[in-house]
N, C-alpha and C positions, 0 to 999 in steps of 0.2 A: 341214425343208425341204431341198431335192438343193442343192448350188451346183452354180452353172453355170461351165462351161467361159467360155475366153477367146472364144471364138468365140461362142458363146450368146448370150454379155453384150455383144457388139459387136455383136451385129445387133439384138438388143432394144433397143440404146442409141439403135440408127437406125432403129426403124420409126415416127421423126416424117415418113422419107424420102419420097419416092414411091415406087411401088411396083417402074415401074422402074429408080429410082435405085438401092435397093436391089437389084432383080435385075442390074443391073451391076456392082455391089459385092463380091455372096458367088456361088459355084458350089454349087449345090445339087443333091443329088443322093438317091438312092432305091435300095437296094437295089445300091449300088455303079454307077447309071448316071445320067450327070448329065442333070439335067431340061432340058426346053427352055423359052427364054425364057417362052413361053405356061406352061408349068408352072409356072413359078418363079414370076410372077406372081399366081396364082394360090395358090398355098401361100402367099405373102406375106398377101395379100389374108384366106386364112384366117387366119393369125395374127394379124393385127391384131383381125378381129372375135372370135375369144377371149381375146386382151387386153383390149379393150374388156368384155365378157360377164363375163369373171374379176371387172376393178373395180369394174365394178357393182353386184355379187353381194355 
C-alpha cells in the first residue's frame, strides 16, 4: 500500500467536513491550475463517494 503524504492524510482526515469546509481549507489544483470553488467541490464530492465505494467493497 503507497503512504500518503502529509497533505493526503490531512484532507482524508477531514472529509467528515462539508464539502465546502473543506474547499476553504485545501487549494486544489489540476495540471498546475488551481480549480475553482465549483471544481473543488466537486472533486471533493467525488472523493468522498470513492471512499465510501472503497469501504464497502
Amino acid at each position: 500500500m503507497t503512504e500518503l503524504t502529509k497533505e493526503v492524510q490531512s484532507l482524508v482526515n477531514q472529509l467528515h467536513l462539508s464539502d465546502q469546509e473543506i474547499a476553504e481549507k485545501f487549494q486544489f489544483t489540476q495540471h498546475g491550475k488551481k480549480l475553482t470553488l465549483d471544481e473543488s467541490v466537486r472533486f471533493i464530492s467525488f472523493l468522498k463517494q470513492e471512499l465510501l465505494t472503497t469501504t464497502e467493497a
